[in-house]
Each structure stands twice: as structure tokens, then as C-alpha cells.
C-alpha positions in Angstrom: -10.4 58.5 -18.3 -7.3 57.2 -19.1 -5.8 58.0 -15.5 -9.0 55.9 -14.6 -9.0 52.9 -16.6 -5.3 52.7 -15.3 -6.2 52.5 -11.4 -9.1 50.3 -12.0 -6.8 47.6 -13.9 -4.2 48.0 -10.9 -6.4 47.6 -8.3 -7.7 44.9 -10.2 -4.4 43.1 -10.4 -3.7 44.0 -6.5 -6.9 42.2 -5.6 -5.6 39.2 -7.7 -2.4 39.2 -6.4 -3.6 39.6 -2.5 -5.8 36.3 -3.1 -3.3 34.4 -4.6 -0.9 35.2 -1.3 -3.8 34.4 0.8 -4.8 30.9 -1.3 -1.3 30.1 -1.0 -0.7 30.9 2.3 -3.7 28.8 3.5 -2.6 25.7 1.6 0.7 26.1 3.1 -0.6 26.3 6.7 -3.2 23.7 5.9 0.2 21.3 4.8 2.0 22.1 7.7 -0.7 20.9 9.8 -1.5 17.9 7.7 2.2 16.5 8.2 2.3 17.5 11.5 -1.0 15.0 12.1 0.7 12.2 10.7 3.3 11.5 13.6 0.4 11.9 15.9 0.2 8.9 18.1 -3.6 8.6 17.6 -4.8 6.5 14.6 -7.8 8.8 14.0 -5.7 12.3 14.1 -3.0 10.8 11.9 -5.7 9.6 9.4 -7.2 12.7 10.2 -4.1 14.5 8.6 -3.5 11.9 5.7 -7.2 12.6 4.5 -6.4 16.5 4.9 -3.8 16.3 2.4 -5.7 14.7 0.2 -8.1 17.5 0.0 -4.7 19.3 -0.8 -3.8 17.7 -3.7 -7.6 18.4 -5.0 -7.6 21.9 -4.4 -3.9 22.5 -5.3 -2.7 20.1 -8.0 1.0 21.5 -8.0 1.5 20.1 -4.7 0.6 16.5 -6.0 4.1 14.8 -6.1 5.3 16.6 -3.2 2.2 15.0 -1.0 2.8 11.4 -2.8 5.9 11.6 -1.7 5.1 12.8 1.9 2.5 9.1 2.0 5.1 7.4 0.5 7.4 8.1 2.8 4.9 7.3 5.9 4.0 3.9 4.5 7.5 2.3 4.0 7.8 3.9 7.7 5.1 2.9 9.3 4.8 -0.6 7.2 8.9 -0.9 7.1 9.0 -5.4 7.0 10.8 -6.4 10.1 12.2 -9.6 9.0 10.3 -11.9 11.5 7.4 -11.8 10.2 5.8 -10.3 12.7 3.7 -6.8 12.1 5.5 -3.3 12.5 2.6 -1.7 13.8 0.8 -2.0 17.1 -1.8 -4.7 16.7 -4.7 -2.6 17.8 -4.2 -0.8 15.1 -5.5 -3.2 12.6 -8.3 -5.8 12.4 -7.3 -9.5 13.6 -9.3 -11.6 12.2 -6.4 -11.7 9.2 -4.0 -10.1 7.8 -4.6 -6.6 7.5 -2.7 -3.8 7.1 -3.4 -1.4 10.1 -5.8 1.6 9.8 -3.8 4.5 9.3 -1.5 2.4 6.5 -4.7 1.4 4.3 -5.7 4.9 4.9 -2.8 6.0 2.9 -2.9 3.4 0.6 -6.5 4.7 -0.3 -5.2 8.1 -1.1 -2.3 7.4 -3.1 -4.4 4.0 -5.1 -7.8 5.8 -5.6 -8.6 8.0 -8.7 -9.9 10.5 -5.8 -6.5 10.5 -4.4 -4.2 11.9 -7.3 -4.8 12.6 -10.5 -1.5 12.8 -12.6 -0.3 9.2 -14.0 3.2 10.3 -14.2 3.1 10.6 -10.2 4.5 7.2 -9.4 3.8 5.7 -6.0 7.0 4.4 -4.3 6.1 1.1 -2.0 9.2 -0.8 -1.9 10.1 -2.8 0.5 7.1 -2.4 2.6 4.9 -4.7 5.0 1.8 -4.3 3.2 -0.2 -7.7 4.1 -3.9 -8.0 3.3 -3.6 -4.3 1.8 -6.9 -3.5 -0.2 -6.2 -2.0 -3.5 -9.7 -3.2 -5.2 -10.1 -1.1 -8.7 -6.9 1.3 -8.0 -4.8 3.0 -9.8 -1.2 1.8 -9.4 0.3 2.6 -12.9 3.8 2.3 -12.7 3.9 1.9 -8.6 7.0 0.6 -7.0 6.7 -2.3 -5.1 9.9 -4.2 -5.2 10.5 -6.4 -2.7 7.4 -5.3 -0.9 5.2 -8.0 1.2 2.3 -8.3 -0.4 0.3 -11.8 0.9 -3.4 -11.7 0.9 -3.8 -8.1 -0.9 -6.6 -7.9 -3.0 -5.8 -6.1 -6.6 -9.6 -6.7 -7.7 -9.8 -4.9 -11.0 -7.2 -3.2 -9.8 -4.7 -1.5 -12.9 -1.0 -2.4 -12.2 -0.1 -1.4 -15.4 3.7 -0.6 -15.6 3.9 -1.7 -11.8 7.2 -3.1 -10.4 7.0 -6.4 -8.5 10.4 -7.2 -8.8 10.9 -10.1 -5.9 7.3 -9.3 -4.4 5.6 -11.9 -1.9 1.6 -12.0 -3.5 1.2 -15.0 -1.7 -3.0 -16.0 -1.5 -3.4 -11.9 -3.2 -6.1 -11.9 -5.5 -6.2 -10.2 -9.2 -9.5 -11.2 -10.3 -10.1 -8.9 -13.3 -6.8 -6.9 -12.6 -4.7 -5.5 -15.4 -0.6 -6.0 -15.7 0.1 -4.8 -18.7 3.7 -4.8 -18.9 3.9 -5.2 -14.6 7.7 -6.6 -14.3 7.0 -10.1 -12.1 10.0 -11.2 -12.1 11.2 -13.2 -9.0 7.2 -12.5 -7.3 6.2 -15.2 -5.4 2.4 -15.8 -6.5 -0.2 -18.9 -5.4 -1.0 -21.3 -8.9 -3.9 -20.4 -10.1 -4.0 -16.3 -8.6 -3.3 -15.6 -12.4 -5.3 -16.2 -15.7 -3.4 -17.0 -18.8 -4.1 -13.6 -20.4 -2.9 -11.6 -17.2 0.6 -13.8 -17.4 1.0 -13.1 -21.6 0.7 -9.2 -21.0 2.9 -9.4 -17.9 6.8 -9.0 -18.0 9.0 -11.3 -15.9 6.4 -14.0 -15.6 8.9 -16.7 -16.6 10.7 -16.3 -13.3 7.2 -16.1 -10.7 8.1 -18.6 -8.2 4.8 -20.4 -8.1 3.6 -21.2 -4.9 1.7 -24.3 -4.6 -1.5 -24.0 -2.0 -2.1 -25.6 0.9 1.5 -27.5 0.2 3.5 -26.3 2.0 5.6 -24.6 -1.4 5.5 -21.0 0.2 7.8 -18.5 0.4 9.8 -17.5 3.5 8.4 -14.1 3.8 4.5 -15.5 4.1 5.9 -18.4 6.3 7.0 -15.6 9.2 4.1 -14.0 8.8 1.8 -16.9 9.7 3.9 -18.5 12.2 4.3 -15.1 13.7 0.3 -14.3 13.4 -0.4 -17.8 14.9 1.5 -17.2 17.8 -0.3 -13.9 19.1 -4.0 -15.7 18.6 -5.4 -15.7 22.2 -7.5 -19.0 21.9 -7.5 -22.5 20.5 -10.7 -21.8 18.3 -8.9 -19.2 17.3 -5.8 -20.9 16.2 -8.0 -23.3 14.7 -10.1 -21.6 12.3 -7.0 -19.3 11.4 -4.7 -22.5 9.8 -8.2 -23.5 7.9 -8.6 -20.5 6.5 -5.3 -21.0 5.3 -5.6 -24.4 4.5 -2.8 -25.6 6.6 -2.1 -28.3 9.3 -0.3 -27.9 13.0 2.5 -30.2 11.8 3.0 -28.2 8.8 3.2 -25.3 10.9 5.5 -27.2 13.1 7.7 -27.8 10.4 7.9 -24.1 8.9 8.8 -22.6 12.1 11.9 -25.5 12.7 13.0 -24.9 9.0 12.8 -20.6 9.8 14.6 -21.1 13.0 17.3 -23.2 11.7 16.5 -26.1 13.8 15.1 -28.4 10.4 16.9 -31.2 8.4 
């Protein structure tokens, strides 16, 4: 009986052991082609494989900072800021109505901001110096992100939590925090529209005495945002379209005029 109670405990063990292999195995392979998908030049395969690796992280928690970092790594790639102004991806690849980041980018973003997407707090997203316009982070979870130096104009943080975030020299130009929390979020040198923050949101924020405040609709901006819309302005097809574009953002040709001659070099 002894003899018996022996096998049945090995052959219990054996069983365990052969599915761990296989789980393990599967999630590898299931990686593999994950990270393979993300170089794919089709938006839909690549997001195909960013969502895959998600699931991932759900079904094997272990893997959770080595996938973060995998995203990371793919947005300050794919969003890497060109210094013109102008977009690094192809612009098919996002909506043009306004600034946007492309598909595959907020796809990303939505994995590595959402609850859904990891689940540790001590995995800390690092954004820095990315092209991440228009991004929309609305009630994410961006504890103690890195986003230093990162261009950040028109992103929405809606009840977003930035607690602990880094926005060291960030361009929020026009983003929008309504009911977001920045706790101890280092702002120091972030460009920001007056007005974008409440009173309470600057008090619990560090840096905020050295925001560079940028008044709307003046003309105060910083360069970063000025190269974007110059450079956005340019590739509109249409009049109408150029039209309702520097309304929206509350400017004027001449202003426009004036940006581009100051950006070139060319202004008093």
C-alpha cells in the first residue's frame, strides 16, 4: 500500500510538472509571436500583437515588467519626437482631424495606462521623450510614469491618476486634467495652458513653481507645440480645412506667420 501511495503521489507530481512545461511553453511561444507582430507593417497585425500580450500579462503575471518594457520600448520608437514638429508616424495611421497619436501608439498606451493592462503599481511605465500628441489617457493609471521631456499637447488625463508621475520639461500644451490626480507628479519646467490646472491639483503637485504657463490663444506657447501646428497646418489639403483647424486652436494666419519665421530663424 505503501509502494502504492508512493506511485500515485509521483505520477501526481509528473502530471503537475508536465503542465507547468506545457503552460510555460505556450506562453513563451504565444510571446514570441506577440513581439514578432509588433514590427509588422500593418496597423491591425501590430495591434493585433500588442493586445496579445496583454492577455499575457493576465494569464502570466511574472512576465508583467518584461512586457511593459517590451511597449515601452515600441512607443518611444514608434512616437520617437523628430524635432520639426512634424509626426513620426505615417499619417494614415492616425485620425486628422487633430492631433492624435496614431492607432497602434494609443493602442499601447491603452495597455500600459488601463487597470486591464497591468496590474503591479511598482511596474513603472517609461515614456520619455516621446511624441505622444492628443494621446488619451482618460481615468488611467500612470503612477509613477516617466514622461520627461515627452510631447504631450492636447492629451486628455481626464481623471486620470499621475500620482508620482515625472513631467520634468513636458509640453501639456491645451491637455486636459479635469478631475486628474498629481499627487506629488514633479512639474517642473512643464509647459501647461493657464487655467488647465485647479488650485488643489497645483498645491499637491511638485515643481509647480517652475510650469512655464502658457497663455491661450496669445501666442505664449512653447516651441515644441509651435512645430507641431505649423507642421500640422502645412499637410491640411484644403482652405476650409486650414481654417477651422487655427479656430479650433484659437489662432490667426499672422500669428501663424509669425511662429513659423521666429522657428525658422528668419524673425526679429
Amino acid at each position: 500500500m505503501a509502494f502504492l501511495g508512493a506511485a500515485g503521489a509521483g505520477g501526481l507530481y509528473f502530471t503537475s510538472r508536465t503542465f507547468h512545461l506545457s503552460r510555460t511553453t505556450q506562453i513563451t511561444e504565444r510571446y514570441a509571436k506577440a513581439v514578432d507582430q509588433l514590427g509588422d507593417p500593418s496597423p491591425e497585425i501590430c495591434i493585433g500583437g500588442i493586445y496579445s500580450l496583454q492577455r499575457i500579462m493576465r494569464d502570466s503575471p511574472e512576465d508583467e515588467q518584461a512586457i511593459m518594457a517590451v511597449l515601452c520600448a515600441f512607443v518611444r520608437r514608434n512616437g520617437k519626437l523628430t524635432g520639426t514638429g512634424r509626426v513620426p508616424w505615417p499619417a494614415e495611421e492616425s485620425d486628422r482631424d487633430e492631433f492624435k497619436p496614431s492607432f497602434r501608439l494609443q493602442a499601447a498606451l491603452n495597455v500600459l495606462a488601463r487597470p486591464g493592462g497591468r496590474r503591479s503599481e511598482t511596474v513603472k511605465p517609461n515614456l520619455r521623450d516621446s511624441d505622444l500628441r492628443g494621446a488619451r489617457f482618460k481615468g488611467a493609471h500612470l503612477e509613477n510614469a516617466v514622461f520627461r521631456r515627452s510631447f504631450l499637447a492636447h492629451a486628455h488625463f481626464t481623471d486620470a491618476y499621475l500620482d508620482g508621475a515625472q513631467l520634468v520639461d513636458t509640453d501639456m500644451t491645451n491637455a486636459r486634467f479635469q478631475g486628474a490626480s498629481l499627487k506629488g507628479a514633479n512639474l517642473a519646467g512643464a509647459w501647461v495652458t493657464t487655467g488647465a490646472l485647479t488650485p488643489a491639483q497645483i498645491d499637491e503637485a511638485r515643481g509647480a513653481e517652475q510650469i512655464h504657463w502658457v497663455a491661450p490663444a496669445t501666442g505664449l506657447s512653447s516651441r515644441g507645440y509651435r512645430q507641431a501646428v505649423v507642421a500640422f497646418y502645412d499637410v491640411l489639403p484644403d482652405a476650409r480645412g486650414r481654417k477651422d483647424f487655427l479656430e479650433k486652436e484659437g489662432l490667426g494666419v499672422e500669428e501663424l506667420g509669425a511662429w513659423r519665421a521666429e522657428d525658422s530663424g528668419t524673425g526679429n
